[in-house]
C-alpha positions in Angstrom: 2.0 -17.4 10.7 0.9 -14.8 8.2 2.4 -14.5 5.0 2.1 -13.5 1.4 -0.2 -17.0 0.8 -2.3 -15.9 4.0 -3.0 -12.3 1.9 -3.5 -14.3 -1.7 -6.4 -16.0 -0.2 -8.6 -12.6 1.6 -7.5 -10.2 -1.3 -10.2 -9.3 -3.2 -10.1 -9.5 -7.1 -8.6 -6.7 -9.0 -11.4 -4.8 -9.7 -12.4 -4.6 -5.7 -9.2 -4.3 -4.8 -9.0 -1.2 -7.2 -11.7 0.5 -5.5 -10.4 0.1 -2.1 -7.3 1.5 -2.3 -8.7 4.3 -3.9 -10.8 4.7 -1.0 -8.1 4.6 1.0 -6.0 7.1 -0.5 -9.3 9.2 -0.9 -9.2 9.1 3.1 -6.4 9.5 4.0 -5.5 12.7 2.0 -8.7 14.0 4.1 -7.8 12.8 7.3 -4.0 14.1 7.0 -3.2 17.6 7.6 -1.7 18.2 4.6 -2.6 15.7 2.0 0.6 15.6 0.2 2.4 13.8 3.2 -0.4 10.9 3.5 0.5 7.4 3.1 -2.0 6.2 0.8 -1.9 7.5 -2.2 -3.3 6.4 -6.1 -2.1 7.7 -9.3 -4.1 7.3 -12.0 -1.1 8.0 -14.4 2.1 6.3 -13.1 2.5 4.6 -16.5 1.4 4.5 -20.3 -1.9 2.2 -19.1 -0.8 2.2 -15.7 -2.0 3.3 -12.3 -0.7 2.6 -9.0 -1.5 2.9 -5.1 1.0 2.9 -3.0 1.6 3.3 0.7 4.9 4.1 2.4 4.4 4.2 6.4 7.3 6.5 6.5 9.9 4.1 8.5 11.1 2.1 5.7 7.9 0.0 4.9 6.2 0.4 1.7 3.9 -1.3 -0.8 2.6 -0.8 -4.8 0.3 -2.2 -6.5 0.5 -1.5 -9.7 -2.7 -2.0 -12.2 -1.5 -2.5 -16.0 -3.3 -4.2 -19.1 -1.1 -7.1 -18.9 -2.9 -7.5 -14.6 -2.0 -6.3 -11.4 1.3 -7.1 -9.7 1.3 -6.7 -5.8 4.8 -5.4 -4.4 5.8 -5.5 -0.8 8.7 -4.4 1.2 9.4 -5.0 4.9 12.5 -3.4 6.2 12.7 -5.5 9.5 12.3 -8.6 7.8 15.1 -11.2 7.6 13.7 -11.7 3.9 14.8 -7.9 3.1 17.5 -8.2 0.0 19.3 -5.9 2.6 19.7 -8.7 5.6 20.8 -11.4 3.3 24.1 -13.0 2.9 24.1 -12.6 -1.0 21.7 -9.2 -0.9 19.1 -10.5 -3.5 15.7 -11.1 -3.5 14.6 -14.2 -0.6 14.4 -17.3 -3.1 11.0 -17.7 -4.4 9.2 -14.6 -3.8 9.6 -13.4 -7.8 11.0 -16.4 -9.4 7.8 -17.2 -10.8 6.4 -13.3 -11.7 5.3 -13.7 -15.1 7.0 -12.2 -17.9 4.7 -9.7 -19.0 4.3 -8.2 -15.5 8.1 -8.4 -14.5 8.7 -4.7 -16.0 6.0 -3.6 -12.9 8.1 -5.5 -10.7 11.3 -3.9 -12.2 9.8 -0.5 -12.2 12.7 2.3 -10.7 10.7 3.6 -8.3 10.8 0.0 -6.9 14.7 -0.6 -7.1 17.3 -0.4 -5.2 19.8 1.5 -7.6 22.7 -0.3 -5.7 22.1 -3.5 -5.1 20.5 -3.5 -8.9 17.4 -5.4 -6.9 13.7 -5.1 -6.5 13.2 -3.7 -2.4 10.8 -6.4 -2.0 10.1 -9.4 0.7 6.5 -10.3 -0.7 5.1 -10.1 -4.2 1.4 -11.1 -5.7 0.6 -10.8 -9.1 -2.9 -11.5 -11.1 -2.8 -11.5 -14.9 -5.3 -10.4 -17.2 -7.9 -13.2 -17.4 -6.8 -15.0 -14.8 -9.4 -16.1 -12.1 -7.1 -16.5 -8.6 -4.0 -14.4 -7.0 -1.1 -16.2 -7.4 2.2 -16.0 -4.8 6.0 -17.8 -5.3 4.7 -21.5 -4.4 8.2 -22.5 -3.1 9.3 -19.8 -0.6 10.7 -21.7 2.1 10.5 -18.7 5.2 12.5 -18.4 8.2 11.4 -19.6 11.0 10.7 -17.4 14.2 8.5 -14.8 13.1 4.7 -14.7 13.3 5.3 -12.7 10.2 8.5 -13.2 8.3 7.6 -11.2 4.9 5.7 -7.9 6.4 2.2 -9.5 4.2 0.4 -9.2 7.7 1.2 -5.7 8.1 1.9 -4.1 5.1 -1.3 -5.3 3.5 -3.8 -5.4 6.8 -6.3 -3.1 5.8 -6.3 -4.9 2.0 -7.3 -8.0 3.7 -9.8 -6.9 6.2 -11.0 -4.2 4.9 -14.3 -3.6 7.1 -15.2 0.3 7.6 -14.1 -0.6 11.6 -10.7 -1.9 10.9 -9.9 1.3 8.6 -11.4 3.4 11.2 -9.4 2.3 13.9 -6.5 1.9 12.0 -6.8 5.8 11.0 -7.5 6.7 14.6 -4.2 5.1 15.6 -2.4 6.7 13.3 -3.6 10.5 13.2 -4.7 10.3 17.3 -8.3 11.7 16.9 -11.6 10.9 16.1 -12.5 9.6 12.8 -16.1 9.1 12.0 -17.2 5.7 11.2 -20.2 6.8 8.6 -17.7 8.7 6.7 -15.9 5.8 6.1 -18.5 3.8 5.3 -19.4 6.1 2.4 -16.0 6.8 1.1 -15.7 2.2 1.3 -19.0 2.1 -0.4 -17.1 4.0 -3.2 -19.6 7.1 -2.3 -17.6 10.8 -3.5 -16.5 12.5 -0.8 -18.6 16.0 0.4 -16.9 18.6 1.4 -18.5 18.4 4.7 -17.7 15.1 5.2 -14.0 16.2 4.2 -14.2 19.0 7.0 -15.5 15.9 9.5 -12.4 14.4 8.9 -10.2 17.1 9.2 -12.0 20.2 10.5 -8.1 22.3 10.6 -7.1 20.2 7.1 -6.3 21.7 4.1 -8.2 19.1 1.6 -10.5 20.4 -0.8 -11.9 17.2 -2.1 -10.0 16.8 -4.9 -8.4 13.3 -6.4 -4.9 12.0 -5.0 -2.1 12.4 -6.9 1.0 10.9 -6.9 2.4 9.9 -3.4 6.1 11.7 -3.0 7.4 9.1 -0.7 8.8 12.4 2.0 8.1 13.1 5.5 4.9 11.9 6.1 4.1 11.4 9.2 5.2 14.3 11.0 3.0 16.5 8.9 0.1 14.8 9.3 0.1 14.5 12.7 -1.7 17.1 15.1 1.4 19.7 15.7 2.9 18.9 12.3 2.1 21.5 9.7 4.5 23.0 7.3 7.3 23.7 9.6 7.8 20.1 11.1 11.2 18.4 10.7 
């Protein structure tokens, strides 16, 4: 069974995992046909002191991880998942997953963006959180999950390329998702933390639009048709 403790122990510490997901984001703004539709993306100014990366898949899965003074708080949310506050009885939050978020890194957690303005809840089935000086990741320690599901919190998915984070599971992962080619040595450099060329952009995308520069804020719209060969700017 994967879950959020399976991730807490193959995450890399906050300064690694920094880099990564910028990589990420750097990639997959190149890869995508038109960059502002990708699903990684890394703002540098979400917050006074803050940056986040997020990812939304565009079906209703999405994660943030938000880096702040205070540390890092790790926010995941898996629509399928019995542990969604939308499939419980009481619609909260699954018991455990944020009892024990720290106080100084709650207002990440309780961040808009990441609330359901309804429910008056966090959309969130997994959470992580590292504080500023700390040494380890640390998870709820008392989530008792439902049975039945190989994954019950979305952990496995949502954060797969966090935890193996080789240059061939990004790879395929990007070739799955954008059906074409994506060359491996490209990856490699972008994962190495290399800038990305513009040739190197246009062997990612020869028909993209990307011109190299930095992601910006992700607008959490209509992704995946767009990026996708046959998308463009018309596609619903």
């Amino acid at each position: 069974m994967d879950t959020v403790h399976t991730t807490a122990a193959l995450l890399p510490d906050p300064a690694g995992l920094r880099a990564h997901l910028r990589a990420l984001a750097v990639l997959d703004q190149a890869i995508c046909r038109d960059p502002q539709f990708s699903r990684y993306s890394f703002s540098t100014a979400w917050g006074p002191g803050t940056e986040a990366a997020l990812m939304d898949n565009g079906s209703g899965d999405d994660f943030s991880v938000l880096f702040a003074p205070v540390g890092v708080l790790v926010r995941g949310f898996d629509h399928e998942s019995e542990m969604s506050p939308y499939a419980t009885d009481d619609e909260r939050v699954w018991p455990g997953v944020i009892d024990e978020v720290p106080a100084a890194l709650r207002p990440l957690l309780d961040d808009p963006a990441f609330v359901d303005e309804g429910l008056g809840t966090p959309r969130v089935t997994a959470c992580l959180w590292w504080e500023t000086g700390g040494s380890a990741w640390h998870t709820g320690s008392g989530i008792e999950f439902p049975s039945g599901s190989p994954d019950p919190d979305g952990s496995g998915h949502l954060f797969r390329l966090l935890t193996d984070r080789s240059p061939e599971a990004v790879q395929a992962h990007f070739e799955e998702d954008y059906g074409r080619p994506v060359p491996l040595d490209t990856v490699r450099h972008v994962l190495a933390g290399h800038p990305l060329t513009p040739e190197a952009a246009h062997g990612l995308n020869p028909a993209g639009k990307n011109n190299g520069k930095q992601p910006q804020r992700h607008p959490g719209q209509d992704r995946a048709d767009r990026c996708r060969p046959g998308g463009g700017e018309g596609a619903p």
